[in-house]
C-alpha positions in Angstrom: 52.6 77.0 -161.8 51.0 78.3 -158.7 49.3 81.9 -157.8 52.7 82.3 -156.3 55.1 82.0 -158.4 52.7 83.9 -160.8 53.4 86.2 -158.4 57.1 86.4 -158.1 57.3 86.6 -162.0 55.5 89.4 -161.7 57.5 90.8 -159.4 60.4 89.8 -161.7 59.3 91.6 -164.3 58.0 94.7 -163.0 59.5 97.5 -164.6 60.1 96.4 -167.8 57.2 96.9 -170.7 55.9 93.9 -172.2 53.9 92.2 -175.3 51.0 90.3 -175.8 51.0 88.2 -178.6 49.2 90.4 -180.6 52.2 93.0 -180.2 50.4 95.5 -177.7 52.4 96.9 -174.6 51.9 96.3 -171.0 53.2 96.6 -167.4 52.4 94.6 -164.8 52.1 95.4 -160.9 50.8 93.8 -158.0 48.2 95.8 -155.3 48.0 93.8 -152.7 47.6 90.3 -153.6 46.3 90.8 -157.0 47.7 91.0 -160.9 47.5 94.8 -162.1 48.0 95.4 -165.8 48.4 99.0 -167.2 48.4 98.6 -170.9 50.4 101.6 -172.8 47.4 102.5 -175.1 45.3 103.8 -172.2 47.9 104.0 -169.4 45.4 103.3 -166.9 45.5 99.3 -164.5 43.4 96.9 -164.6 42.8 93.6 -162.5 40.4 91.1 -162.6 41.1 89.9 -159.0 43.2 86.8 -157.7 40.5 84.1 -158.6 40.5 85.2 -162.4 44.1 84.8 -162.2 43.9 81.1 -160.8 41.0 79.9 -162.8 43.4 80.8 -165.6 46.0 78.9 -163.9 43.9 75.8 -163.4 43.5 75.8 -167.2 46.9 76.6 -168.1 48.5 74.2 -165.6 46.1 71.5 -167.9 47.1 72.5 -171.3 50.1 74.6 -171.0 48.2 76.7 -174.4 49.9 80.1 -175.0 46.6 80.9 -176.7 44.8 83.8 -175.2 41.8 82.7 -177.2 41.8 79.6 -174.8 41.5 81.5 -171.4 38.8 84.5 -172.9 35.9 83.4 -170.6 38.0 82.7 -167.4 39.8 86.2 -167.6 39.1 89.3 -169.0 43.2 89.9 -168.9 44.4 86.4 -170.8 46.4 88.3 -173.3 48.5 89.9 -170.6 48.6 86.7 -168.4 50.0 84.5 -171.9 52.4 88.1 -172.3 53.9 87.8 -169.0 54.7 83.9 -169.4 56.1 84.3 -172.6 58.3 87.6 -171.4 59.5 84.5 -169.1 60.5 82.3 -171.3 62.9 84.6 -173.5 66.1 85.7 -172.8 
């Protein structure tokens, strides 16, 4: 997957509330060319920056883990990131 199409799924799913896999709620938006995540607990967006987003690609892209735990030191937001690929994958 590229920053791209990480991109255009967002964009795909903007609107709708998601889960991590831990059950907590989330939107995602983009601002400008970055991932914004406003979980519902604190209603306030939050964004690492593009490069978080495709160091945790880089990784992913290797291992194709759903495990947060795996992507914890190359983004703060891995929970959200796994979230939004697994909202993908279901119908």
């Amino acid at each position: 997957m590229t920053y791209d199409e990480l991109l255009a799924l967002a964009r795909r799913l903007d609107g709708r509330t998601l889960e991590t896999v831990t059950g907590r709620r989330f939107r995602v938006g983009i601002y400008l060319d970055s991932l914004v995540f406003t979980p519902e607990s604190t209603g306030r967006g939050q964004s690492d920056g593009r490069r978080a987003a495709e160091r945790f690609l880089v990784r992913y892209n290797k291992t194709g883990s759903l495990r947060p735990g795996g992507y914890g030191r190359l983004s703060r937001n891995a929970s959200y990131l796994v979230g939004m690929l697994l909202a993908d994958r279901r119908p």
